[in-house]
BAVEXZA-935741 format. One record per atom (N, C-alpha, C): x, z, y; residue in one letter. Coordinates in steps of 0.1 Angstrom, whole numbers, padded with zeros to 4 digits, always signed. Example, Ala and Ser with C-alpha at 12.3 -4.5 7.8 and 13.67 -1.06 7.14 Angstrom:
REM BAVEXZA-935741
+0132+0078-0057A
+0123+0078-0045A
+0132+0078-0033A
+0128+0071-0022S
+0137+0071-0011S
+0129+0079+0000S
REM end
This chain:
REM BAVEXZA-935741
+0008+0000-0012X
+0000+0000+0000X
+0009+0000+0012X
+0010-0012+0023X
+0018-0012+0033X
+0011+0000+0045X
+0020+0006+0048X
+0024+0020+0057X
+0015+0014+0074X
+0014+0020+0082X
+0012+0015+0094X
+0026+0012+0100X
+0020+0005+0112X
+0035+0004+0122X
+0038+0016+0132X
+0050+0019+0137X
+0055+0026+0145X
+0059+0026+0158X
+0052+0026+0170X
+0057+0024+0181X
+0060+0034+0190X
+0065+0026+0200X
+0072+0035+0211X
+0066+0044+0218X
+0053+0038+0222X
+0043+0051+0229X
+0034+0050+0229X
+0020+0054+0234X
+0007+0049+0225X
+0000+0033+0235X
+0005+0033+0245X
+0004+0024+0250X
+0004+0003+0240X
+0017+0007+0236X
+0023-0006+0228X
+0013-0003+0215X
+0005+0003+0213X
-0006+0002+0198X
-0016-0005+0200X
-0023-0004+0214X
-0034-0005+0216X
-0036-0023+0215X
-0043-0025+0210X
-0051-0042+0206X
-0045-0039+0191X
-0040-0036+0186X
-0036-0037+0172X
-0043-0028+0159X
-0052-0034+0162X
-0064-0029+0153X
-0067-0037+0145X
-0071-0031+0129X
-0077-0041+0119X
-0088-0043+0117X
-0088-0054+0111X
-0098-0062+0109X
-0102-0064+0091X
-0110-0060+0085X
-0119-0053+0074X
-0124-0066+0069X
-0129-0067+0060X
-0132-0078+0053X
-0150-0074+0052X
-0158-0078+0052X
-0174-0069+0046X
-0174-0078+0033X
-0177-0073+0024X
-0179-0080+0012X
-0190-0078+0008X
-0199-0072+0013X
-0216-0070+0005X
-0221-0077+0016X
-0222-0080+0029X
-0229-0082+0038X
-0238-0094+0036X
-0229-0105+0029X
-0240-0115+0030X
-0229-0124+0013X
-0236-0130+0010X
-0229-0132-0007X
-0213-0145-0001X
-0206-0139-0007X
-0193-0146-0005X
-0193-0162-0006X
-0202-0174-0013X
-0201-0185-0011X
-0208-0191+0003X
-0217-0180+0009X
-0223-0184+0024X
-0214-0182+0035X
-0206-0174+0040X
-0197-0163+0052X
-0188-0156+0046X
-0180-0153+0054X
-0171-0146+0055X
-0169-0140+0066X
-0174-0126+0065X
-0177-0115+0077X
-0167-0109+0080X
-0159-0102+0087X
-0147-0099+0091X
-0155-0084+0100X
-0150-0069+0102X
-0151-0061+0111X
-0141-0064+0118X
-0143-0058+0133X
-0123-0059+0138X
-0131-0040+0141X
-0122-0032+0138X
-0121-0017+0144X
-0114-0017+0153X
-0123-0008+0163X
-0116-0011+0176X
-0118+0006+0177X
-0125+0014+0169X
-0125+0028+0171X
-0112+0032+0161X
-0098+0021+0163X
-0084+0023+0155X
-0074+0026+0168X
-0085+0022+0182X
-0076+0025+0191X
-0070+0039+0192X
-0054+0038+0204X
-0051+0051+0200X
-0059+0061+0211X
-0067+0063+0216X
-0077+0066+0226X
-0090+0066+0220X
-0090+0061+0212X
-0108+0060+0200X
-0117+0054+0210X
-0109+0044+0217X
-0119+0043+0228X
-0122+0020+0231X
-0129+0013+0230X
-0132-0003+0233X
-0123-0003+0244X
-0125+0006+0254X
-0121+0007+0267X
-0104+0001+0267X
-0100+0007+0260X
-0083+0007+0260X
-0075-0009+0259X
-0083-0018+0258X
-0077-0030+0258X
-0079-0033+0274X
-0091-0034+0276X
-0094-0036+0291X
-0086-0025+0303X
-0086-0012+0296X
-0077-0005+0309X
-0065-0014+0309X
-0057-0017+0296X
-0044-0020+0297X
-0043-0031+0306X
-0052-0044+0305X
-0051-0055+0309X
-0054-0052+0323X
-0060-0043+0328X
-0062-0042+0341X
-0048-0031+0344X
-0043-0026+0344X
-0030-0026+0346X
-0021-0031+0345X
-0021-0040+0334X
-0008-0049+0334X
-0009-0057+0347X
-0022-0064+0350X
-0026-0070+0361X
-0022-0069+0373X
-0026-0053+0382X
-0021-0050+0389X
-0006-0049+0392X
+0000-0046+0379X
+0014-0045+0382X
+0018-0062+0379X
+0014-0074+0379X
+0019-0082+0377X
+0017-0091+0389X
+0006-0083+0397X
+0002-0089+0411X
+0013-0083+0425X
+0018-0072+0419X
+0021-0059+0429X
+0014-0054+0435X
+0008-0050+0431X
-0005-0042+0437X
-0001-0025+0433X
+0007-0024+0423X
+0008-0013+0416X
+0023-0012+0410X
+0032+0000+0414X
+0042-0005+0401X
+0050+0009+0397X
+0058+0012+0393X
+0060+0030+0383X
+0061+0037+0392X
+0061+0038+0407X
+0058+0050+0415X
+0043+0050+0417X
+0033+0040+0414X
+0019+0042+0417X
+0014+0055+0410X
+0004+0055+0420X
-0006+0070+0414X
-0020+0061+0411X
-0023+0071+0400X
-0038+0061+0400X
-0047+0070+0395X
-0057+0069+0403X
-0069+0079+0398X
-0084+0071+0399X
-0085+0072+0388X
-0099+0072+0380X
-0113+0080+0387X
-0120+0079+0388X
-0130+0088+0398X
-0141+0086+0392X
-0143+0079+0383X
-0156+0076+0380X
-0160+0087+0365X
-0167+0087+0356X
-0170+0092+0344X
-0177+0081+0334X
-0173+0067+0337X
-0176+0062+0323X
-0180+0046+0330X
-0183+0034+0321X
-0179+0022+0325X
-0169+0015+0329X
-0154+0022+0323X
-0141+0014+0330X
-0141+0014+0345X
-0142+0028+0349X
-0140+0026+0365X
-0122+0025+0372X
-0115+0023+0366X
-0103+0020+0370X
-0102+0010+0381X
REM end
């Protein structure tokens, strides 16, 4: 049984979630259904691809870069 991978911080995990096969879902000569888990993030959270991409963003526009502060204010919907 291959091991998971190991990275640097939790940041470099995040989009690397698997993808499940369903095998009862509908009979194998019709589909081929696939899950992707995304509650494999390391945050348990859908959110964490889009936070990331919205900070890579920022910092790729300069808008933001490792001395930025960044605060969140909201409680829910990706308010970043």
């Amino acid at each position: 049984m291959p091991r998971g991978k190991t990275y640097n911080n939790s940041s470099a995990a995040i989009g690397d979630t698997p993808m499940i096969r369903i095998n009862r879902l509908v009979p194998a000569d019709q589909a081929t259904v696939f899950a992707k888990c995304e509650f494999f993030q390391p945050l348990n959270s859908v959110k964490d691809r889009i936070g990331v991409a919205m900070i890579e963003a920022a910092e790729r526009d300069g808008l933001i870069n490792a001395d930025s502060h960044i605060i969140e204010p909201t409680s829910g919907n990706t308010g970043i």
